[in-house]
Structures are given as structure tokens and as C-alpha cells.
N, C-alpha and C positions, 0 to 999 in steps of 0.2 A: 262274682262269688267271693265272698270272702277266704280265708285261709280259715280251712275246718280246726285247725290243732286249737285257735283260739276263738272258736265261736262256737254260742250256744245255740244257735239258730237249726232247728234242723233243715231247712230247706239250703244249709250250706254245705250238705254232707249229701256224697252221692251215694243212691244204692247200688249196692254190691251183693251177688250171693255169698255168703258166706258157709262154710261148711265144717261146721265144728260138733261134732259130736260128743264131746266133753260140753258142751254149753250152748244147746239147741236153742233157736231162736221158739219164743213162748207161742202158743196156741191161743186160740179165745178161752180153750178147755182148761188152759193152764192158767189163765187168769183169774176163768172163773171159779176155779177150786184151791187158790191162793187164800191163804191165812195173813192176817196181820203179824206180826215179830212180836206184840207183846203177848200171842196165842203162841206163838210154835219155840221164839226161845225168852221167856220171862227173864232168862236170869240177864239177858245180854239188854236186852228193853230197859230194866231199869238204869242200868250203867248208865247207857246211850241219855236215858230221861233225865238222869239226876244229874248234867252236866249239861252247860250253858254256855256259849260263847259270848265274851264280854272284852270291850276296848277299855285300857287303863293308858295313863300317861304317868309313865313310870322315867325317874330319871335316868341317863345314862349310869351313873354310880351305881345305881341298884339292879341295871341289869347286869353291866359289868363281871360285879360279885357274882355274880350266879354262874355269867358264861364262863368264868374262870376255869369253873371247872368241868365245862365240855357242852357239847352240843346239844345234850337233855338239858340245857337250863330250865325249859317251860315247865316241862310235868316237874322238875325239881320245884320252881317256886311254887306251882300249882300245889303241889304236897304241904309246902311252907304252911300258906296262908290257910290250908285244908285243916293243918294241927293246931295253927292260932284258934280255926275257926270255933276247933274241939275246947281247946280252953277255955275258950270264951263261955260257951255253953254249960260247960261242967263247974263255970264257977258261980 
């Protein structure tokens, strides 16, 4: 058996009852009267849609600048390149 903390396999995770009342384990009932996110919270849906995961090869200089100024470098350049984007558009 693998080490569960890093596998996705469920057959490497033992069951266990679990007894949480704050965070019942789901019913068939509960699945089946389940909504989609972009039905129950639209506003959070499109966030979540309008955002993409992408690999760039960025030089060290240019992350550099960013982490200088702390550990939000990413949504900082993320915002960067966000207001270029707008420029770009509006011109």
C-alpha cells in the first residue's frame, strides 16, 4: 500500500467511520438533489471559469522583481499582465 498522504489511488486509503456532524458523509439523496456551482453560486462560477492555469518560462530577473516584494508575487504578476491585458484591448 502506498503512503495515502501522497496518493490518489483510492484503494490506498483505508476506510474509516468517520463521525462528523459539521460535514456528514453524502447520501444517494444528497447527490441526487445536488446542483451544479454555476446554478447555486454564479457569481463564484464565473471567477473560477474565467481563470486558466498556464506554464510560462519566465526568467529568473523577472520573477526576482516580483518576489522582492513578498510571497504574493503570483496574483501580483497575475494582476500585472491582467492590466497590460486591459490596455491592450482599450487601445
Amino acid at each position: 500500500m502506498a503512503d495515502p498522504k501522497f496518493s490518489l489511488d483510492p484503494d490506498d486509503y483505508e476506510d474509516v467511520d468517520i463521525d462528523d456532524p459539521d460535514n456528514p458523509e453524502w447520501t444517494e439523496e444528497d447527490f441526487a438533489e445536488a446542483r451544479p456551482l454555476k446554478e447555486v453560486l454564479p457569481e463564484l462560477y464565473e471567477q473560477v471559469a474565467a481563470q486558466q492555469d498556464v506554464s510560462l518560462k519566465l526568467t529568473r530577473r523577472t520573477i526576482a522583481a516580483f518576489a522582492l516584494e513578498g510571497d504574493d508575487w503570483r496574483e501580483r504578476m497575475a494582476e500585472a499582465l491582467e492590466r497590460i491585458a486591459r490596455d491592450k484591448s482599450a487601445a
